[in-house]
matplotlib code that plots the C-alpha trace (Angstrom):
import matplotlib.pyplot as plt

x = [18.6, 20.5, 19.8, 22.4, 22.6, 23.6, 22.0, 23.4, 20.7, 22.6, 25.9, 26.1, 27.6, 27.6, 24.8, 25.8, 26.1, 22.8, 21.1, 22.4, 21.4, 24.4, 24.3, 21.4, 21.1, 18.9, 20.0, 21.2, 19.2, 20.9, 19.1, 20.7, 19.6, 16.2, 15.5, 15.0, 16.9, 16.8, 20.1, 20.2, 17.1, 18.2, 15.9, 14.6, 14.7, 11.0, 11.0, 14.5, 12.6, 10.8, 12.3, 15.7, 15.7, 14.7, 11.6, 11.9, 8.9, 9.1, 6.2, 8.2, 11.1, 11.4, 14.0, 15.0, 18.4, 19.9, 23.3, 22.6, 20.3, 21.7, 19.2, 21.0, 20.5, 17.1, 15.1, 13.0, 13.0, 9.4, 7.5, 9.9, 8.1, 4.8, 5.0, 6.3, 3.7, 1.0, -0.2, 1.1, -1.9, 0.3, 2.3, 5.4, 8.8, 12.0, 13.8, 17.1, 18.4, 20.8, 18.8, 19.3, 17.5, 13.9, 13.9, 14.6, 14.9, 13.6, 14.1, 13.6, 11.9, 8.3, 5.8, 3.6, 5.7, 7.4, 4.3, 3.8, 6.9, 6.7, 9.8, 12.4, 15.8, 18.1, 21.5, 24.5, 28.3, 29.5, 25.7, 24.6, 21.6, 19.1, 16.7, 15.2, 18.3, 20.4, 22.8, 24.8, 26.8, 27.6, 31.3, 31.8, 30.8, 31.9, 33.4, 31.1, 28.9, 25.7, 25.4, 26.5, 27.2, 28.7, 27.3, 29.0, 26.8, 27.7, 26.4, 26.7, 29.6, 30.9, 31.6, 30.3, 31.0, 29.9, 32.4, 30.0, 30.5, 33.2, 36.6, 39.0, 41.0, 43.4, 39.9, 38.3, 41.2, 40.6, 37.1, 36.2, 38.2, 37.8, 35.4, 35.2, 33.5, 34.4, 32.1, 33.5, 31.8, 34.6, 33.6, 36.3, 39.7, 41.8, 41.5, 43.6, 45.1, 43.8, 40.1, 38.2, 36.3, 35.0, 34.8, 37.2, 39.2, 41.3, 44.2, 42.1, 40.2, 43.8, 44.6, 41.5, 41.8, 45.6, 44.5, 41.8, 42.8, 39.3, 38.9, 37.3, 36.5, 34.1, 33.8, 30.8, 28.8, 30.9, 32.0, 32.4, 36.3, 35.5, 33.2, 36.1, 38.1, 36.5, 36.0, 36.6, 39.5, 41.0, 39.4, 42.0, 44.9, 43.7, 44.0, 47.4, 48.6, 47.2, 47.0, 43.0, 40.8, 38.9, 35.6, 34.1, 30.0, 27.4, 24.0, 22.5, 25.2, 24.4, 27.2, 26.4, 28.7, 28.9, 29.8, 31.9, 34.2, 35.3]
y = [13.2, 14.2, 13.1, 10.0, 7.9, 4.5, 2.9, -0.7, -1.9, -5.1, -6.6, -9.9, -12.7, -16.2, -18.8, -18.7, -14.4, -14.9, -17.9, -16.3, -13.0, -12.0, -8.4, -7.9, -9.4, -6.8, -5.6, -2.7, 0.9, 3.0, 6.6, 7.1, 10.1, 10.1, 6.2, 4.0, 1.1, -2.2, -4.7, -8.2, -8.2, -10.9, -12.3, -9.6, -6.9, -5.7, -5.5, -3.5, -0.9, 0.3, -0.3, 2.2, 6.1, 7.1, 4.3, 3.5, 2.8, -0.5, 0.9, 3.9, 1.4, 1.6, -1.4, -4.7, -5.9, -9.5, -10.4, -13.7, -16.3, -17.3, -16.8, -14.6, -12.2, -13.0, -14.4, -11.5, -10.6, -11.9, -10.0, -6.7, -7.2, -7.3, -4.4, -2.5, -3.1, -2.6, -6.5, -7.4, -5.1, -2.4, -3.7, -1.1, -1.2, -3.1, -6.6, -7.0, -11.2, -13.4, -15.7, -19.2, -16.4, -16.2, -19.3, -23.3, -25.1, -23.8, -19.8, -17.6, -15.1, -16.9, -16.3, -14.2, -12.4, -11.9, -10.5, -7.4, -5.9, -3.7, -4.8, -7.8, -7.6, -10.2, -10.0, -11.2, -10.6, -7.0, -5.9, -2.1, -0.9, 2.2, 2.9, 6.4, 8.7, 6.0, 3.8, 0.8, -2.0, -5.8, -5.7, -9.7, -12.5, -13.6, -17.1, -18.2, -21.4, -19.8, -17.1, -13.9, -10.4, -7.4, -3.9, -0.4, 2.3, 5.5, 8.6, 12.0, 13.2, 9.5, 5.7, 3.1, -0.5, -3.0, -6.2, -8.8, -12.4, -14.3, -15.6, -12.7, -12.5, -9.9, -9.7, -7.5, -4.7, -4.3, -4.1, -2.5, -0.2, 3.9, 3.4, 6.3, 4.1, 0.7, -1.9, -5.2, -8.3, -9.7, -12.1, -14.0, -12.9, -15.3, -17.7, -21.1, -21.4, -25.4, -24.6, -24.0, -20.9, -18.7, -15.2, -12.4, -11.9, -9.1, -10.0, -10.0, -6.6, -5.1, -6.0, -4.8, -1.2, -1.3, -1.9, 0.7, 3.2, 4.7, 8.1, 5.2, 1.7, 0.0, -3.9, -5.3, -8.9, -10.3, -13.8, -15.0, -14.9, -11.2, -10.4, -11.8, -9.6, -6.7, -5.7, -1.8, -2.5, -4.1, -1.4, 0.5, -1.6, -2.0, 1.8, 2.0, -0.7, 1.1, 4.6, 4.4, 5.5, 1.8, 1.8, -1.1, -1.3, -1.1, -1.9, 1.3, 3.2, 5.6, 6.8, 10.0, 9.7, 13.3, 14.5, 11.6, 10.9, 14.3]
z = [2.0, -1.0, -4.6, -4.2, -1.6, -0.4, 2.6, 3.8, 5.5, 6.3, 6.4, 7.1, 4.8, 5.0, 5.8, 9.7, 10.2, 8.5, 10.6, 13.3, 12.6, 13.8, 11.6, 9.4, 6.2, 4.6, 0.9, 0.3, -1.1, -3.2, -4.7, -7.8, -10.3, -8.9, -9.3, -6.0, -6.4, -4.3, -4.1, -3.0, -1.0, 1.7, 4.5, 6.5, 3.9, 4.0, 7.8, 7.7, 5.4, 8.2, 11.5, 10.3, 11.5, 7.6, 7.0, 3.6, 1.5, -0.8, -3.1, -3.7, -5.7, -9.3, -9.5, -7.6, -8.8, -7.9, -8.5, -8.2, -6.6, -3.1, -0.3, 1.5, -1.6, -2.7, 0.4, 0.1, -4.0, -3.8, -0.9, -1.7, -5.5, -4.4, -1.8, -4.9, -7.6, -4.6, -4.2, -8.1, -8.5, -9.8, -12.6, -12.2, -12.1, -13.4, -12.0, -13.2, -12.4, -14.0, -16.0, -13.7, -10.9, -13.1, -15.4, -15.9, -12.7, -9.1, -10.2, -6.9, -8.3, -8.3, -11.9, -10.8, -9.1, -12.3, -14.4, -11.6, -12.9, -15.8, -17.2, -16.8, -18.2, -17.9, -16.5, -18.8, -18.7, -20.3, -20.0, -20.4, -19.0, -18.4, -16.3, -16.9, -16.9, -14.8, -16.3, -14.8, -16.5, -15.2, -16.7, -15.2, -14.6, -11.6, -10.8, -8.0, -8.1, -9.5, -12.3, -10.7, -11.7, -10.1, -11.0, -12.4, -12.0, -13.7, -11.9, -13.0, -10.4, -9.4, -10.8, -7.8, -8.5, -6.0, -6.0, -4.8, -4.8, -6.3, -6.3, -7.0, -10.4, -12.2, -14.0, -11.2, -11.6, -15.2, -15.6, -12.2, -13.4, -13.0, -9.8, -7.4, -4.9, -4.9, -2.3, -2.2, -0.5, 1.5, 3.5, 4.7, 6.8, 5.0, 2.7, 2.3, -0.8, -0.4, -0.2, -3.3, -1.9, -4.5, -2.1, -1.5, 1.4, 2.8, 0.3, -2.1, -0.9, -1.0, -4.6, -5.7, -4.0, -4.8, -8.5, -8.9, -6.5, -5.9, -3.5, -1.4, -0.8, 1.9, 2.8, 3.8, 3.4, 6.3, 7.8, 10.8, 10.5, 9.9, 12.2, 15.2, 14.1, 13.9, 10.7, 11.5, 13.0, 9.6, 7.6, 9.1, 8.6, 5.2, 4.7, 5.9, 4.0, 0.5, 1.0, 0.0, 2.7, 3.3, 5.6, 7.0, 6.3, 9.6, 9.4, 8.3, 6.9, 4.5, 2.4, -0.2, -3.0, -3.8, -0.4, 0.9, -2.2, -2.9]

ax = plt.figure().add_subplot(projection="3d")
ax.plot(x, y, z, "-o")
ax.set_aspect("equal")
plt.show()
């Protein structure tokens, strides 16, 4: 594969796609300037490394990120871990979490879990980070119900922003800003402006691409409401509508930022 690359090894959103197993709910891998780097590593994450046409290797990772603690982004931060730092035997590698994610009450990622990896940074809103010659940022904090963060990662020919959980604000636009590749979670067809439901929808996918225009935007982390409609299918009226080319995610899609954006 080529030096970056972006693999959604699942798609589904929402506790009943994910009971239900109606798409998988495996995170997403992304190669980045030669680091290996894990995303929301949802229930059946570790079994999705190696039953995909490229088997990929969790002690080959240098980096689990969670953007925030809901199980169906973190079910499988622990076992993904271990297999990364051999059995904890191995202390290697980075976990990047929002703070409620590794301390204080109930965190998901367990203790010793959290001494394998050879460094722990915490997440926080306007954040800046390296990892070897990679660097992302968390420009927001999101308004969802637990402490969540999207991610900007600045590659050497392309700006990919994931748009993950959260209720959708002007916000978004501005620091999301200057993405090439904009992923948005949008998990929902419609929401009623009665219900208090902190997630995007496809009005709220279209102000986002409208706002930061990027060479091109995918959805994925689908609904229900989503998944009956056919999410491809909206991906295209979506793309009419703004003039952006949209995609809708498939379980193990792989997207290569410097051949697919330009």
């Amino acid at each position: 594969m080529p030096s970056d690359w972006i693999r959604f090894m699942g798609t589904a959103g929402a506790r009943f796609v994910v009971s239900k197993q109606l798409r998988s709910s495996a995170g997403t891998w992304c190669s980045f300037n030669g680091q290996q780097v894990l995303i929301d590593p949802g229930p059946g994450t570790l079994r999705s490394c190696f039953f995909n046409s490229v088997v990929l290797k969790p002690e080959e990772l240098d980096t689990v990120i969670l953007t925030h603690r809901h199980l169906d982004h973190s079910c499988d931060v622990n076992v993904i871990i271990e297999a990364m730092t051999h059995g904890t035997f191995n202390r290697r590698g980075y976990l990047f979490a929002p703070r409620d994610a590794v301390c204080g009450f109930e965190p998901v990622v367990f203790s010793h879990v959290r001494k394998s990896v050879e460094n722990l940074e915490i997440l926080y809103e306007k954040g800046d980070y390296r990892l070897g010659d990679l660097h992302f940022e968390t420009p927001l904090k999101h308004d969802h119900p637990v402490e969540t963060y999207g991610l900007k990662f600045n590659l050497d020919n392309a700006c990919v922003s994931f748009v993950v959980d959260g209720k959708f604000s002007e916000e978004m636009i501005e620091n999301y800003s200057g993405s090439d590749l904009l992923v948005m979670n949008v998990l929902l067809k419609e929401i009623s402006p009665e219900k208090e439901i902190k997630h995007l929808d496809l009005e709220a996918a279209r102000k986002l691409i409208e706002g930061i225009r990027p060479s091109l935007a995918i959805m994925t982390h689908f609904g229900l409401t989503m998944l009956q409609e056919n999410p491809g299918v909206l991906a295209a009226e979506l793309q009419e509508k703004t003039g952006i080319k949209v995609l809708a995610a498939t379980d193990g899609l792989v997207v290569r930022p410097d051949q697919d954006l330009f």
